[in-house]
Kinemage of the C-alpha trace (Angstrom):
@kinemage 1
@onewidth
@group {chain A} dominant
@subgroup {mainchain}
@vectorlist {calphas} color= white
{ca unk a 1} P -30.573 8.512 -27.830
{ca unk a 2} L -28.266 5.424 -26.759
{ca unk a 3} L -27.425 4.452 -24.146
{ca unk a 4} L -23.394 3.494 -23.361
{ca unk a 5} L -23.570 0.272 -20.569
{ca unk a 6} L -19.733 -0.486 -20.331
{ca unk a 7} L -17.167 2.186 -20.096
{ca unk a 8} L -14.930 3.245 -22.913
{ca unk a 9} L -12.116 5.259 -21.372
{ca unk a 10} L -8.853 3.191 -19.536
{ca unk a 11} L -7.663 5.096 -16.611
{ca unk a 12} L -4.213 4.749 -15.974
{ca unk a 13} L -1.809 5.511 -13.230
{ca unk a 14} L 1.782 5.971 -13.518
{ca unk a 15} L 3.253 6.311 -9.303
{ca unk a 16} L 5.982 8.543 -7.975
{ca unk a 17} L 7.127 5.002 -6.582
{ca unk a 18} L 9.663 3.219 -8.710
{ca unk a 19} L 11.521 0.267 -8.209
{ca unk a 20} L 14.446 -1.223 -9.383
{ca unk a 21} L 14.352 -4.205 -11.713
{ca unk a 22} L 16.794 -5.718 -13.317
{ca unk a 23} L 19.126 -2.837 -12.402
{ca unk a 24} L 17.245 0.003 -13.961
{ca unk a 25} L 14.814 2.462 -12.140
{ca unk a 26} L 11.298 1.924 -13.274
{ca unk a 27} L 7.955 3.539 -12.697
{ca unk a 28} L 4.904 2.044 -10.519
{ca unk a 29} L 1.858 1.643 -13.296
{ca unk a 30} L -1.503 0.599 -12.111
{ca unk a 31} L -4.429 0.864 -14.948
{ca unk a 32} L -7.771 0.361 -13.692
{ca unk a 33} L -10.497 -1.828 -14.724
{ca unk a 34} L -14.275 -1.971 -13.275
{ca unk a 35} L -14.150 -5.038 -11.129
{ca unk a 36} L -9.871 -4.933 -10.347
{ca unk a 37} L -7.027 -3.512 -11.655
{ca unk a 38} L -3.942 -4.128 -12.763
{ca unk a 39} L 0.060 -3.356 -11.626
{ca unk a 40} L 2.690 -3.408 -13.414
{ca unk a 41} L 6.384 -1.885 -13.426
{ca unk a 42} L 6.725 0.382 -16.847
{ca unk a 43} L 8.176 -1.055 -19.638
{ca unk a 44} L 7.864 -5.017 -18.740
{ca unk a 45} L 5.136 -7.566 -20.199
{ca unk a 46} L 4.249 -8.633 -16.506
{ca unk a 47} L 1.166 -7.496 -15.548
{ca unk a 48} L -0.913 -8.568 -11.781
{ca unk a 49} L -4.387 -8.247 -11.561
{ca unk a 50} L -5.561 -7.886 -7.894
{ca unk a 51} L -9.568 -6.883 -7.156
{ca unk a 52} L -10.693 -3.599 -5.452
{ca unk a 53} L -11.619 -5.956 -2.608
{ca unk a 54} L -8.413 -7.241 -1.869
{ca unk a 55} L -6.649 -4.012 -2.077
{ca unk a 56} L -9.386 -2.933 0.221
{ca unk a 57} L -8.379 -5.568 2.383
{ca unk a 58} L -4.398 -5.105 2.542
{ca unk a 59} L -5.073 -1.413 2.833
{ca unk a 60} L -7.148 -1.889 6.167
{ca unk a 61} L -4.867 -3.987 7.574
{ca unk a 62} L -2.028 -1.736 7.124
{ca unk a 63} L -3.681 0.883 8.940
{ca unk a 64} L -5.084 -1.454 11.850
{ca unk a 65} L -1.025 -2.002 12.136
{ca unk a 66} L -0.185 1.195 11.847
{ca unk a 67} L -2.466 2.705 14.156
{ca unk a 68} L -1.124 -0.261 16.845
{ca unk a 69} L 2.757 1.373 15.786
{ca unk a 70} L 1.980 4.586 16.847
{ca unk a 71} L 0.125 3.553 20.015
{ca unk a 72} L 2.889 1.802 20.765
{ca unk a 73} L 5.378 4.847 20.287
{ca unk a 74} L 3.376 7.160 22.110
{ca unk a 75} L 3.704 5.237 25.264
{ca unk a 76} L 7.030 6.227 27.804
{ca unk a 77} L 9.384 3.695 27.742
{ca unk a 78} L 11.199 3.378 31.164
{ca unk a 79} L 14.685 3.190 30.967
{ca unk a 80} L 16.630 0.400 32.782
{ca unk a 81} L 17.382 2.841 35.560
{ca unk a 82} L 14.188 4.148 36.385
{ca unk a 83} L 13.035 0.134 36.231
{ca unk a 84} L 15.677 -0.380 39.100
{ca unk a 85} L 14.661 2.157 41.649
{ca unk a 86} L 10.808 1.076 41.127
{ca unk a 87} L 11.787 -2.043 42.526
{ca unk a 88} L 13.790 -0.877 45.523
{ca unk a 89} L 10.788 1.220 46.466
């Protein structure tokens, strides 16, 4: 019996998300290694490794500032009238 210590199989992603470059439409592609992964737009050379960590990172952040953008939208905003007559009071 052997045993396997690094994995064979490449997962790849391919996103709803597109984006345009160089005037064409093109898919979101992330493929995903062990320790990072790796985006790229389908059908172009360019490839961007980033680490689980850091995508960790910008994801948590993103929801911090999120969460502060809907705070911020729950609260009643006084209109410019209503901040007249509290003075007068």
């Amino acid at each position: 019996m052997s045993c396997l210590l690094e994995r064979k199989a490449q997962i790849i992603f391919i996103t709803a998300s597109s984006m345009r470059d160089n005037g064409k439409r093109r898919k979101i592609v992330i493929e995903s290694r062990p320790e990072f992964a790796i985006v790229r737009i389908e059908g172009s050379k360019e490839r961007f490794p980033i680490s689980w960590e850091m995508i960790y990172e910008v994801a948590k952040r993103h929801h911090l500032q999120n969460l502060r953008l809907e705070a911020e939208a729950d609260q009643p905003r006084k209109s410019p009238k209503q901040k007249g007559k509290n003075r007068n009071r």
